[in-house]
C-alpha angles and dihedrals in degrees: 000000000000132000127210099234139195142155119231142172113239118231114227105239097259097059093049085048096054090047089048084053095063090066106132117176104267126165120229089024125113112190125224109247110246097245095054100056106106133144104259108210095178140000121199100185117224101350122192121247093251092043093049089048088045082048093046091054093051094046091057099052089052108113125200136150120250111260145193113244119198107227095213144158137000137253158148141252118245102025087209116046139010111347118244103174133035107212136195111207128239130205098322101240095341114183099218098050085051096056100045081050088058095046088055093050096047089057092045091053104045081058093058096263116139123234131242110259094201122083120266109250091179098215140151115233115221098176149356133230146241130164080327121179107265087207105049084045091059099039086052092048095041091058093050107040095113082046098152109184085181118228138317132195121246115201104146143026130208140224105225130187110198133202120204112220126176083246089062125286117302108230115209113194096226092169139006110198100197116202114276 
């Protein structure tokens, strides 16, 4: 049997509820639930018992220090083209949030699982597109391009399995890895 697993940074609730907040009406957007916006910091895909139980052992022997993270800025996914993702920006190259990244990786990887080629854009994704107006979506992200959500603290990171429904994916918390 086989999970979808990822590892994420929970949001406190004021936060999820400030992004929530920023919903206009715009065709062709779906918005991202409250409680499901989280900071991915790696997705593995569909992962085997014995991998996900390798995978649980490594990520909580990963040490790090609890850390402030700036919420900050507003996108969109792909730059050219169509957008797919609306995104709210975190800590622009922090060190800390790297490093905690790398450390997930490196534990991904010395369990067999294979890294993501693409470079890493930490993000929160507030909604997602379809045949959206170009024009309402700029004129969204153009009045919110100084958006500041202020900081959160990070202190711990989760190990999430997640189940796609035709209602919007379930997340299960499998594991929480707090700051040593």
């Amino acid at each position: 049997m086989t999970k979808r697993l990822f590892i994420a940074i929970d949001l406190p609730e004021s936060t999820r509820q400030f992004l929530a907040d920023l919903e206009p009406k715009i065709r062709g957007v779906r918005w991202t639930e409250a409680g499901q916006m989280h900071l991915t910091l790696g997705f593995f895909g569909d992962v085997s018992e014995a991998v996900d139980l390798a995978l649980c052992e490594k990520l909580d022997a990963i040490e790090f220090g609890a850390f402030f993270l700036p919420i900050t800025g507003i996108g969109a996914f792909p730059r050219k083209g169509p957008p797919k993702i609306i995104w709210i920006g975190v800590g622009k190259a922090h060190p800390h949030l790297f490093q905690v990244h790398k450390r997930v990786q490196e534990a991904a990887l010395a369990v067999g699982i294979e890294p993501e080629l693409r470079p890493w854009h930490p993000h929160i994704t507030i909604a997602r597109c379809r045949d959206v107006a170009p024009q309402s979506l700029r004129n969204f992200l153009k009045a919110n391009e100084d958006l500041d959500a202020g900081m959160i603290r990070v202190d711990t990171f989760h190990l999430y399995s997640s189940k796609l429904t035709p209602a919007g994916p379930i997340h299960t918390r499998e594991l929480s890895v707090p700051a040593k």
